[in-house]
C-alpha positions in Angstrom: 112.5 110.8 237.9 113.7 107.7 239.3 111.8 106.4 242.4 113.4 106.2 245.9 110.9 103.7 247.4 109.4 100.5 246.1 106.4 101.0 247.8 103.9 103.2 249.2 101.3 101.2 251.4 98.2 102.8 252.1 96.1 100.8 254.7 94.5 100.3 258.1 96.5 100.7 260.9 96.0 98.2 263.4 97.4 96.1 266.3 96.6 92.3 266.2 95.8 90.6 269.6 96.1 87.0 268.8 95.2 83.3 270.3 94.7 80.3 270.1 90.9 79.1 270.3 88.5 76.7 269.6 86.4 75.8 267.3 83.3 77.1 269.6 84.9 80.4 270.7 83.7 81.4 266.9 79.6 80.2 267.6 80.2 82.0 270.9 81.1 85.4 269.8 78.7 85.2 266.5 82.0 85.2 264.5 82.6 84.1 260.7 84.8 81.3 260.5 87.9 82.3 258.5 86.5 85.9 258.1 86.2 89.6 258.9 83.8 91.5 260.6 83.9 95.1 262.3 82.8 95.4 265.8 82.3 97.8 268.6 84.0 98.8 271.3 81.4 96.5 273.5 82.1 93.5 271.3 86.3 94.5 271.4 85.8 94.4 275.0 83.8 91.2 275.6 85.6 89.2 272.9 89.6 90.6 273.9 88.0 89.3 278.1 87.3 85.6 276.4 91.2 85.7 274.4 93.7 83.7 276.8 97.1 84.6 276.8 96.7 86.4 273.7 99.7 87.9 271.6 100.1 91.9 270.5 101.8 92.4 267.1 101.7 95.4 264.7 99.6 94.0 261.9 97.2 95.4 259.1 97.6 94.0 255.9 99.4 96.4 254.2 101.3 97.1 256.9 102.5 93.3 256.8 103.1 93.3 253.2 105.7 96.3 253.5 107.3 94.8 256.9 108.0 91.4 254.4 109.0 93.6 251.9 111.5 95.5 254.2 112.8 92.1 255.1 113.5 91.2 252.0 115.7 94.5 252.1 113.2 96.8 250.2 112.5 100.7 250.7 108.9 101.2 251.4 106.8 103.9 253.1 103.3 103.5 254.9 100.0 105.9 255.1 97.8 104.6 258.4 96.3 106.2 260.8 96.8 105.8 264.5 95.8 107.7 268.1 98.7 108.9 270.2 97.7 106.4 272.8 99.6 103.1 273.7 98.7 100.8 270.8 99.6 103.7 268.1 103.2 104.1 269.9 103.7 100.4 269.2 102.4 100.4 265.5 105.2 103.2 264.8 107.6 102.1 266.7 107.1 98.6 264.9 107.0 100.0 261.4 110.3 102.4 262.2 112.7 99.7 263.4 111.8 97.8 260.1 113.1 100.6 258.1 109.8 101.4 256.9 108.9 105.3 256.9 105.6 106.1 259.0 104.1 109.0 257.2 101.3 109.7 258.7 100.1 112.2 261.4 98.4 111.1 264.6 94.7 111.2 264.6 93.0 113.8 266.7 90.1 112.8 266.6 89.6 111.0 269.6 89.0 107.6 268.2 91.6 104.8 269.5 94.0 102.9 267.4 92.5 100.0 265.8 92.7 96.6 266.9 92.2 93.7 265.3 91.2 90.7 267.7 92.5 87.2 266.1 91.2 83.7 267.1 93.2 81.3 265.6 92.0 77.6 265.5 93.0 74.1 265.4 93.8 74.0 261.9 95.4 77.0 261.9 92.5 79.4 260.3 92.4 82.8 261.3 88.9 84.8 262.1 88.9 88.1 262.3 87.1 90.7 264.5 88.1 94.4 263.8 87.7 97.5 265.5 89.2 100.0 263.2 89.1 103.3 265.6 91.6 105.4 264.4 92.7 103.4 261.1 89.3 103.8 259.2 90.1 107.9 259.5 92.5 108.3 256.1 91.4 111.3 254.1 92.4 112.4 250.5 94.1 114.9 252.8 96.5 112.4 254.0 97.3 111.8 250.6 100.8 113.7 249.7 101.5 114.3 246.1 105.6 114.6 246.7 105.3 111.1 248.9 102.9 108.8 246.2 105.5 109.9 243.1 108.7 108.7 245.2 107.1 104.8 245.3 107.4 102.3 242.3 104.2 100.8 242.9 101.1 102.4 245.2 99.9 99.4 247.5 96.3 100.1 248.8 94.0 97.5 250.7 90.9 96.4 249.9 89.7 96.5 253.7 89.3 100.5 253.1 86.7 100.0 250.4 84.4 99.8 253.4 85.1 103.2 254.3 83.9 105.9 251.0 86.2 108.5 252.8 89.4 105.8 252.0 88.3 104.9 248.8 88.7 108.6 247.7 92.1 108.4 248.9 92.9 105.6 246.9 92.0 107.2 243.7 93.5 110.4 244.6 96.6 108.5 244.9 96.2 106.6 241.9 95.7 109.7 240.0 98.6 110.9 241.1 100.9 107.6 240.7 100.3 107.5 236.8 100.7 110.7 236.2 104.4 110.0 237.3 104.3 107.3 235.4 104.5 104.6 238.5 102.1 101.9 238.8 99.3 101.1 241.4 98.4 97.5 243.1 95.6 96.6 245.0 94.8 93.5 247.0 90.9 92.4 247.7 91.3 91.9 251.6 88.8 89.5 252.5 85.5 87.9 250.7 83.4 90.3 253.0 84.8 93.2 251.1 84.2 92.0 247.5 81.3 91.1 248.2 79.8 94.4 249.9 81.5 96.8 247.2 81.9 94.8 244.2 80.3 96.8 241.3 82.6 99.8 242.8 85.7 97.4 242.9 85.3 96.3 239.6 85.3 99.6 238.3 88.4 100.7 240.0 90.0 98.2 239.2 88.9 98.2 235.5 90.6 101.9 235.4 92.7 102.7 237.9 94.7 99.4 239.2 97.7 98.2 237.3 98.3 95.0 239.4 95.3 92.9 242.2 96.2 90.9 244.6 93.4 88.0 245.6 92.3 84.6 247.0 90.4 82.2 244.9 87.3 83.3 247.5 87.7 86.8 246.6 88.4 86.0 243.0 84.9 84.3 242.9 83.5 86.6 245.0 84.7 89.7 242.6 83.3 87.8 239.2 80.4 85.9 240.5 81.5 82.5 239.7 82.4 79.2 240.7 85.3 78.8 238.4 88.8 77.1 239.4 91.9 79.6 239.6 93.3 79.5 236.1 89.6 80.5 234.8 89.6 83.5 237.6 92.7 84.3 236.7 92.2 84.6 232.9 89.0 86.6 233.6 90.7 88.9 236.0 93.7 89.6 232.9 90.4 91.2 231.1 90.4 94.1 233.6 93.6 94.4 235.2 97.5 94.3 233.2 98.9 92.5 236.2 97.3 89.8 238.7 98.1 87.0 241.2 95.5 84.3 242.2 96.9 82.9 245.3 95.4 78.7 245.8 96.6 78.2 249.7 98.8 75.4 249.4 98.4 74.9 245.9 100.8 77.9 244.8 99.2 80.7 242.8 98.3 81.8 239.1 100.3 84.7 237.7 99.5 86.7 234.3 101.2 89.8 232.5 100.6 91.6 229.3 103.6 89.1 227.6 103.4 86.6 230.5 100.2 84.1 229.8 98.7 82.7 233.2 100.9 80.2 235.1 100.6 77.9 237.7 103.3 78.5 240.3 103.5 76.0 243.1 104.0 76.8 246.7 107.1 75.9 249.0 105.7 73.3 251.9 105.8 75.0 255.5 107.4 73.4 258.1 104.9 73.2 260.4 101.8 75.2 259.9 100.1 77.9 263.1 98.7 80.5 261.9 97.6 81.9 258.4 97.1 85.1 259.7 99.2 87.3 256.7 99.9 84.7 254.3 98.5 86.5 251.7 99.8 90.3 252.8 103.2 88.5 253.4 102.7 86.7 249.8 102.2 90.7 248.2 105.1 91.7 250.3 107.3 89.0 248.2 105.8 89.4 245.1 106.5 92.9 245.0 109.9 93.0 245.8 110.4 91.1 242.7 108.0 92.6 240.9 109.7 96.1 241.7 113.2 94.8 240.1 111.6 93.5 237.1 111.6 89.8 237.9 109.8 87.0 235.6 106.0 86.4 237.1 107.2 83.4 238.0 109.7 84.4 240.3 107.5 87.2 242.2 105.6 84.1 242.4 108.0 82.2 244.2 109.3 84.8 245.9 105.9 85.7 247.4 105.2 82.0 248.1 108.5 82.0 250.3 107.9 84.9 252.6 103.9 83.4 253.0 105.6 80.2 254.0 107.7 81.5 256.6 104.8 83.7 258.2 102.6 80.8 258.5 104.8 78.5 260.3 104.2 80.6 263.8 102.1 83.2 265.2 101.8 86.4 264.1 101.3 88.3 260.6 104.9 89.1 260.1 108.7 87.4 259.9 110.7 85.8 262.3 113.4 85.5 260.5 115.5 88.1 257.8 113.9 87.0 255.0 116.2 88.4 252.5 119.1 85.6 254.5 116.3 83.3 253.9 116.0 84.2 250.3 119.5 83.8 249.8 119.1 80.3 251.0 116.9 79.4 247.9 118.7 80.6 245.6 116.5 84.0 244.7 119.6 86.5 244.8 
């Protein structure tokens, strides 16, 4: 059966509230610089009171990396969780006027839509503090057989390795991706993550994953080295068919069964704001190609374009149609 959608994402769910800081906003709030870490309601509260003039966009990783995907003018479907509360009207809404299918029901369970609060400083760096609320609910029960064999490729997050629940869901839809014969992609999130469920990672990633998604951090973190990209890269080919080492402004590493690692540079921003998304916006690219059977390289380049574009101003998602912009280097 052919498939209908590119992708399936299945992620966390949550509305970013961003601003500009500085550097001591981060010592204040016991933050880690250029990280994630999960917080309370308390800490939401006292950290969102010290944000000025801060910025509300639908975010989530995966969530970005389908909105740059839809940009790019591909089909793609999304598994998240929100409350029927203010923020979750805005994440659907957001996802629906991109064209991307919201599948999933409103959580009951009481718990608000997540929220992830963004301080974003001089030099552009993005720290993270998440309360997940609603988004860390996803159950294999959200998981729909009929939905996960219409998708090319099943896009899962590292962020819900965190969450055991999640993780089930993953597998469940893995299971149920190859046995329709499509493939499954994961990306490692954040270093945080590796580093708190890395035997577990390693295994699924080993069995289950056809295609990873990381950072040189979370390369490192994931193998337990200091090596430079091509060496993570050519380690990572051991576990997983498919792989992308992304090197910030250095481009990123790409392998394939019959595609050896490659070095593929990155296009130069025109100014540079924010990094929050570059690497969900660099997935988003990547996979559009990588769903119409373009060389590595290309994905590459592709990916490295829409990552571009979503760096050079606020927010974790384009500005601009980034198929048009595409177009305008000579991809289609």
């Amino acid at each position: 059966m052919t498939a209908t959608l590119d992708v399936i994402a299945i992620g966390n769910a949550i509305v970013d509230v961003l601003a500009h800081t500085e550097d001591a906003f981060i010592e204040k709030h016991d933050l880690i610089r250029g990280a994630f870490v999960l917080i309370d309601e308390e800490k939401a509260a006292a950290i969102g009171a010290d944000l000025h003039n801060p910025e509300q966009v639908a975010g989530g990783s995966a969530g970005n990396t389908v909105a740059c995907l839809a940009s790019l003018g591909g089909k793609a479907a999304y598994i998240g969780k929100v409350a029927d509360d203010e923020f979750g009207a805005v994440y659907r809404n957001s996802m629906e006027e991109i064209g991307v299918k919201f599948l999933s029901d409103y959580e009951r369970s009481g718990a608000a839509t997540g929220r992830c609060l963004i301080a974003v400083t001089p030099d552009a760096e993005r720290t993270m503090a998440t309360l997940l609320g609603a988004a860390g609910m996803i159950t294999v029960d959200d998981i729909d057989e009929e939905d996960i064999t219409q998708a090319a490729v099943t896009y899962f997050e590292g962020y819900q390795f965190d969450a055991p629940h999640a993780r089930q869901a993953f597998m469940k839809a893995c299971m149920i991706a190859h046995k329709a014969g499509r493939k499954t992609s994961l990306t490692l999130s954040d270093i945080g993550v590796v580093e708190r469920n890395r035997e577990v990672l390693l295994e699924v990633i080993n069995d289950h994953v056809d295609l990873v998604f990381a950072n040189e951090d979370e390369a490192r973190a994931l193998f337990g080295t200091h090596d430079n990209a091509q060496a993570l890269a050519a380690e990572m080919s051991k576990i997983v068919p498919f792989g992308a080492v992304t090197c910030s402004e250095r481009g990123s590493i790409v392998y394939g069964p019959e595609h050896p690692c490659e070095e593929v540079p990155a296009f130069t921003p025109p100014q540079l704001v924010d990094t929050t998304g570059a690497g969900d916006a660099y997935a988003g690219g990547f996979l559009y190609g990588f769903t119409r059977n373009m060389p590595l390289d290309e994905c590459a380049r592709l990916g490295s374009l829409c990552a571009t574009e979503v760096i050079s101003h606020m927010g974790p998602r384009p500005e601009v149609n980034l198929a048009e912009l595409a177009k305008e280097k000579g991809f289609f």
